[in-house]
C-alpha positions as CSV (number, residue, x, y, z in Angstrom):
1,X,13.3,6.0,2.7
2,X,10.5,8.4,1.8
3,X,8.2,7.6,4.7
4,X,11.3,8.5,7.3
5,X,11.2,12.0,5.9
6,X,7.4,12.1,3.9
7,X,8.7,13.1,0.2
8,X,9.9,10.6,-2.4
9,X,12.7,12.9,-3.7
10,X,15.8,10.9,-3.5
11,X,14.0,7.8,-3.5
12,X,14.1,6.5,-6.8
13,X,10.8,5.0,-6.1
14,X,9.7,5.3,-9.8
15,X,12.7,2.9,-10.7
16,X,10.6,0.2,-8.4
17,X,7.3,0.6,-8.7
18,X,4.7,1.9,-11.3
19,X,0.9,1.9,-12.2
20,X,-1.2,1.5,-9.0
21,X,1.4,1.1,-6.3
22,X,2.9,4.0,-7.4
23,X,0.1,5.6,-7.1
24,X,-0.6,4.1,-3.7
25,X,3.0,4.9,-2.2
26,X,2.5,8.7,-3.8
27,X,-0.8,9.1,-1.6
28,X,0.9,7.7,1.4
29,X,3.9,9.7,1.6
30,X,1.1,12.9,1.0
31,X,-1.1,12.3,3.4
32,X,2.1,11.5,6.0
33,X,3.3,15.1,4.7
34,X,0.4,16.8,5.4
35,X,-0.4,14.8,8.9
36,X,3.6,16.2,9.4
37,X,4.3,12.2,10.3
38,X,7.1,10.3,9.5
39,X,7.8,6.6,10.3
40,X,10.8,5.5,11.8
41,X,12.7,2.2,13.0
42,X,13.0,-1.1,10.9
43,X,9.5,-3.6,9.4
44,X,9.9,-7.3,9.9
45,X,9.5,-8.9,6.8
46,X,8.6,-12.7,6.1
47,X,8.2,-12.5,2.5
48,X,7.5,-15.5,0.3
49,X,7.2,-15.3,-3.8
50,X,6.3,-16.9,-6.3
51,X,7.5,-16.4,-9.7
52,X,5.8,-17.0,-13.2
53,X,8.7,-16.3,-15.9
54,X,6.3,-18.0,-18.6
55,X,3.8,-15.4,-18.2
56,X,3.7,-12.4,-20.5
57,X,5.2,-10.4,-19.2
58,X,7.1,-12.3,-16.1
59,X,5.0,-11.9,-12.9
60,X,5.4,-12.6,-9.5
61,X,3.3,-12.5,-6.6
62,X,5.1,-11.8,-2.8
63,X,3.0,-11.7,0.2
64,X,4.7,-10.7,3.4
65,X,4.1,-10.6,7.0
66,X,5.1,-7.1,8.1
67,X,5.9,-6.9,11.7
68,X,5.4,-3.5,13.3
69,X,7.5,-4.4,16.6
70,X,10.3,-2.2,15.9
71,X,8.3,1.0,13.7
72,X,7.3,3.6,15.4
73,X,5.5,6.7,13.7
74,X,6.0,10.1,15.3
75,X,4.9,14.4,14.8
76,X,7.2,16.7,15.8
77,X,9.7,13.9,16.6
78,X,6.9,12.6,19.0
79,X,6.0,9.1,19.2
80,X,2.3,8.4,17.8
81,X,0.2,5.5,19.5
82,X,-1.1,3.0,16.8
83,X,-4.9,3.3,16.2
84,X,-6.1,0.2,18.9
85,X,-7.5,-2.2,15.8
86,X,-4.1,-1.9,14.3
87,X,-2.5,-5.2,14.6
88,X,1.4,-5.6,14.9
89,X,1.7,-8.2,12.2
90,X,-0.2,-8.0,9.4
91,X,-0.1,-9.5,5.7
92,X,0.8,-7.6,2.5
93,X,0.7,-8.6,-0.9
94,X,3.1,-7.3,-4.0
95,X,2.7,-8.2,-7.7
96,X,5.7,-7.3,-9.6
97,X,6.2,-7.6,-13.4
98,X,9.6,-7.5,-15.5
99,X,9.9,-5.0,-17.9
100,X,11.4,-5.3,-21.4
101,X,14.8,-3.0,-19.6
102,X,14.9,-6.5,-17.6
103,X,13.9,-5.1,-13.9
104,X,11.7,-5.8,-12.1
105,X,8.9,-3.3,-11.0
106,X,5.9,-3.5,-8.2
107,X,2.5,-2.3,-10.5
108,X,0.0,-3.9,-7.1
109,X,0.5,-3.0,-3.7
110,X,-2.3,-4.2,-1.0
111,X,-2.3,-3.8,2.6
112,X,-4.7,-6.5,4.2
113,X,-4.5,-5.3,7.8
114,X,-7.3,-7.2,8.4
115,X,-5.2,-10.7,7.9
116,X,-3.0,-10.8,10.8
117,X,-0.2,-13.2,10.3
């Protein structure tokens, strides 16, 4: 996972998300780089989707409840405290659209740490 070593090569994150949450993913795993952080243990997912195949192209919209219980973010293999406002559960949203190749790509990543969950 390119957060658990800061560089996307190997990833194949381009074959899952384009446009903006590309974008966004690109900046994180940077700024993790050049912090020399990496993140490490398993999210906690509760996603729910929903699905528009009539829609051109076919969109859907997933928003999640990531649970931070079991993450941990460290430097130099040292565990990092969370900033105190950072909740352990917070909600995320995803819009993925299919593409003509018939997979399905993220183009909208938002982080609304602000809505805990």
């Amino acid at each position: 996972m390119a957060v658990q070593k800061a560089s996307e090569k190997g990833t194949r994150i381009k074959d899952y998300a384009s446009g903006e949450a590309l974008a966004t993913i690109r900046q994180d795993i940077r700024t993790m780089r050049e912090a020399g952080t990496r993140a490490n243990g398993k999210l906690g997912h509760e996603p729910k989707a929903k699905v528009d195949l009539k829609s051109s192209p076919p969109t859907a919209t997933i928003t999640d409840c990531l649970d931070l219980k079991d993450r941990e973010t460290t430097r130099d293999g040292k565990p990092l405290p969370l900033p105190s406002e950072q909740p352990m559960r917070y909600r995320t949203t995803a819009q993925p659209e299919q593409w003509d190749d018939g997979r399905w790509r993220v183009i909208q990543y938002t982080q609304h740490g602000e809505q805990t969950c």
